[in-house]
VOGU-3710 file (C-alpha; in Angstrom, 3 decimals, decimal comma):
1> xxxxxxxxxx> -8,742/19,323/12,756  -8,124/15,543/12,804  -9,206/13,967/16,345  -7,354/11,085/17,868  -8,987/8,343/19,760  -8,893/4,632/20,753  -12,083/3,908/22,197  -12,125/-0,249/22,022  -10,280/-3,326/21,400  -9,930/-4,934/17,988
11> xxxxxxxxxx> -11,638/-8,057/19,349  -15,048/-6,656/20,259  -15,596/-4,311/17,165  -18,452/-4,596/14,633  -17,036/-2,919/12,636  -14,325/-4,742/11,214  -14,109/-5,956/7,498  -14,017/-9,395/6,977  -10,640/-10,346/6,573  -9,947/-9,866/9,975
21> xxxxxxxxxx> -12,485/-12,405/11,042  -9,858/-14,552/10,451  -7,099/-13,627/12,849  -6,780/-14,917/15,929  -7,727/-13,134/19,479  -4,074/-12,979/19,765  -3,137/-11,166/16,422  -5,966/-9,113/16,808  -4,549/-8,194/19,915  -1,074/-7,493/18,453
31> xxxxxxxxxx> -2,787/-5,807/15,794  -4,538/-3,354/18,411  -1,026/-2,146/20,302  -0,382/-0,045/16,726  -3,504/1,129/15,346  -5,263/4,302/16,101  -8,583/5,771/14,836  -8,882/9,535/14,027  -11,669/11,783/13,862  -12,063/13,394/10,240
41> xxxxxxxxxx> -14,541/16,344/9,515  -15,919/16,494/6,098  -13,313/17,173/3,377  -10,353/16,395/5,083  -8,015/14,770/3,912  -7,080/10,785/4,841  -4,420/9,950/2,410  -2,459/12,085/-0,039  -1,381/10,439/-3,919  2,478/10,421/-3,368
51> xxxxxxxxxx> 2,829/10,089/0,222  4,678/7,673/2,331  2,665/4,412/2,911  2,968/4,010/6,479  -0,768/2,913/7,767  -3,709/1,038/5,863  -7,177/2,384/6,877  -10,256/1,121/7,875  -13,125/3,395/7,770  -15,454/2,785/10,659
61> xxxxxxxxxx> -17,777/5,427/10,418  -19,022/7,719/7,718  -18,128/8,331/3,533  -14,807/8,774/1,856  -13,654/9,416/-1,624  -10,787/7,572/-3,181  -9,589/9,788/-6,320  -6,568/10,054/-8,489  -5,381/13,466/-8,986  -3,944/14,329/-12,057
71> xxxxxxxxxx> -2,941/17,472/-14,188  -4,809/20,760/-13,800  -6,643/19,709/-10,918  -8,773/17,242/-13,357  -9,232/14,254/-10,767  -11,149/10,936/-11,492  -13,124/9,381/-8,632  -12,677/5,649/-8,501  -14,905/4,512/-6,136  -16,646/5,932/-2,468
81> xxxxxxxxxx> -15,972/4,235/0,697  -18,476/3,070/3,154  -17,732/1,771/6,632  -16,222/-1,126/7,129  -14,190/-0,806/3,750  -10,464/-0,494/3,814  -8,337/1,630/2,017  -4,249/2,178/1,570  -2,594/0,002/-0,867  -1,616/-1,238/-3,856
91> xxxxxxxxxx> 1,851/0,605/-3,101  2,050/-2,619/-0,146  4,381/-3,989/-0,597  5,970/-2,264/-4,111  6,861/0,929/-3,163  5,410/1,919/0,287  3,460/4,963/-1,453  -0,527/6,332/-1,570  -1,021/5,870/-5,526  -3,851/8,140/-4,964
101> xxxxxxxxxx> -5,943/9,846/-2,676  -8,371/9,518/0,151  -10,535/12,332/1,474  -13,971/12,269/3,870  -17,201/13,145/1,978  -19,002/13,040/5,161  -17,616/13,585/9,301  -15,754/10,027/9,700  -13,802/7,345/11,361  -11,115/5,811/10,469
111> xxxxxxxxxx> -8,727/3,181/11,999  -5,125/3,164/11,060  -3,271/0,147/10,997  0,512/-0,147/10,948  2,075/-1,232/7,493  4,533/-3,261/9,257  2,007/-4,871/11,646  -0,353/-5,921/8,736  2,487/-7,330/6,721  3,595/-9,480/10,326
121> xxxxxxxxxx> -0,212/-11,447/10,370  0,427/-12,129/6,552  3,335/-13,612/6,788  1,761/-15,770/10,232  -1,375/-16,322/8,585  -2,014/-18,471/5,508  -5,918/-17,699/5,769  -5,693/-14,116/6,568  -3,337/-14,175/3,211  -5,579/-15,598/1,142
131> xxxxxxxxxx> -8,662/-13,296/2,395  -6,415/-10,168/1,529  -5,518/-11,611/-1,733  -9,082/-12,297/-2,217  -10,321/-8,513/-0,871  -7,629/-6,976/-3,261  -8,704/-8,863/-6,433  -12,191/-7,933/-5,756  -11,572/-4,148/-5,896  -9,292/-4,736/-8,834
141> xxxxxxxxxx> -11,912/-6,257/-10,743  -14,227/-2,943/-9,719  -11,182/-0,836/-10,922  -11,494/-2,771/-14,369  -14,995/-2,360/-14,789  -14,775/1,392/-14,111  -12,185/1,776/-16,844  -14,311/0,254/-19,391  -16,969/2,226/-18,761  -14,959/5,696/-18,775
151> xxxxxxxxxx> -13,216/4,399/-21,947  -15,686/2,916/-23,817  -18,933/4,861/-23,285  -20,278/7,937/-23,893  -20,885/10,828/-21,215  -24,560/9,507/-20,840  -23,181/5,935/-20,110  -21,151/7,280/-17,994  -23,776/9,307/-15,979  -26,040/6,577/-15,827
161> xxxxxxxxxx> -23,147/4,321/-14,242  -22,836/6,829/-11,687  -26,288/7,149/-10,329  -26,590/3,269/-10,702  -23,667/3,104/-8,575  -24,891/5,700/-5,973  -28,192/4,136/-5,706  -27,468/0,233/-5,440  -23,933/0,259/-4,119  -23,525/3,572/-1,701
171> xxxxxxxxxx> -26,686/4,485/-0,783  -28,746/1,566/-1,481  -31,917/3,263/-2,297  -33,479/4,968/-5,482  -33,789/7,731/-3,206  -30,581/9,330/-1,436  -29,339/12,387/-0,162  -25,938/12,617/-1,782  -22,848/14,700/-0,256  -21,096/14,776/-3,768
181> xxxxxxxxxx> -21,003/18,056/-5,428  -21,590/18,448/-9,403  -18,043/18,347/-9,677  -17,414/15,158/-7,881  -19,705/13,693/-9,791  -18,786/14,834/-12,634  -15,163/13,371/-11,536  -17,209/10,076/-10,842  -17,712/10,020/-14,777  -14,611/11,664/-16,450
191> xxxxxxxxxx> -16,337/14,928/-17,882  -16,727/18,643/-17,018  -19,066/19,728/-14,761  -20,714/21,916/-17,275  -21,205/18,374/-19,377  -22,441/16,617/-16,280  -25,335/19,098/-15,253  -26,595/19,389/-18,871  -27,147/15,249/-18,621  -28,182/15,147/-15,312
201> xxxxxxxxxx> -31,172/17,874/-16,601  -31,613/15,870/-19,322  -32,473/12,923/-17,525  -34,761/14,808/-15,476  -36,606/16,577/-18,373  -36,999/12,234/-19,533  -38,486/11,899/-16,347  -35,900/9,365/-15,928  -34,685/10,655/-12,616  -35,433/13,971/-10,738
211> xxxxxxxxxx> -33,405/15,998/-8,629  -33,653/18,907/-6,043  -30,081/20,718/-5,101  -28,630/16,675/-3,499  -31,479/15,034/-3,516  -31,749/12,304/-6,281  -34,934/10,284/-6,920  -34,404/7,574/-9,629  -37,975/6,970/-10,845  -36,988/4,707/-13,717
221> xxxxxxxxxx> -34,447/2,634/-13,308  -34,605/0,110/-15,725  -34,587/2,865/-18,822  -31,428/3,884/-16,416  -29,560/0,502/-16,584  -30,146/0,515/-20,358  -28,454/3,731/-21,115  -25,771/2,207/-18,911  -26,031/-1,050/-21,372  -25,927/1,192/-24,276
231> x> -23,753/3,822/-23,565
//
């Protein structure tokens, strides 16, 4: 079960993302008399695809998924969350609903801010505006490149992508201990699971990577990156 918490003041966390560098002390502190941060064990779910758009999130501690779920329970992960990412829109300020879902890989934190709060330092602060704009465009363009790749290569490009992405972006090491499952990843690359497990061996039997149960070692990266190129 979900824990609720507020253990410290907007002002003094490290943990913030970067946009809110740019508020004041005094919207920060506005910002602080709505928010909350909740406790979330592994596989909970943060957001559901469809539901009222009340709170944007801020994940403070921990991994999350963000995934659209579509027919048959075939879901495509867009992208993993690390701390100090946020997470909510882009139903602010169209329709005030989750266009798709957020759930913890890992135990995590997140802190909720209030729709209507957010939308107040916007409209107060020119800077802050631009920063958002700026934050939003940046995962769109991530959103972009993960629909070429899905549409335009083939399952190995699309593995490859994956484990590039886990190594440089999430986990930041050729070596990582991943909490994804086979399907997840294979959700991470728009195939079955059956088709991701036979690639993944296949890269192993190349000696391109190796693997043990969630343990990934990428051992040549650069052959990696240009079945990526390739597709």
């Amino acid at each position: 079960m979900a824990k609720f918490s507020k253990d410290s003041h907007c002002e003094c966390c490290n943990l913030k993302i970067n946009i809110f560098r740019f508020l004041t002390d005094e919207e920060l502190a506005e910002i602080n008399k709505t928010r909350y941060e909740v406790h979330f064990n592994k596989g909970e779910t943060i957001f559901k695809q469809g539901g009222p758009l009340t709170h944007l999130a801020c994940l403070t501690n921990g991994l999350a998924k963000v995934y659209l779920e579509g027919r048959n329970n075939k879901n495509i992960i867009l992208k993993i969350l690390r701390s100090s990412e946020m997470t909510g829109g882009p139903g602010f300020p169209v329709d005030f609903r989750h266009h798709f879902s957020v759930s913890a890989l890992t135990e995590a934190r997140a802190c909720f801010i209030d729709i209507h709060a957010f939308e107040d330092m916007i409209r107060r602060n020119p800077q802050f505006s631009l920063e958002f704009i700026k934050y939003l465009n940046t995962t769109t363009i991530r959103f972009f490149d993960k629909i070429q790749s899905l549409t335009q290569k083939h399952m190995h490009g699309r593995i490859a992508d994956s484990l590039l992405y886990l190594s440089k972006n999430i986990y930041r090491n050729d070596e990582f201990q991943t909490e994804l499952s086979r399907q997840e990843i294979a959700d991470m690359s728009a195939m079955t699971k059956e088709s991701a497990i036979r690639i993944l061996k296949e890269f192993k039997d190349d000696n391109i990577i190796d693997f043990h149960g969630n343990s990934f070692h990428i051992l040549k990266s650069e052959q990696l990156e240009s079945i990526s190129i390739t597709g």
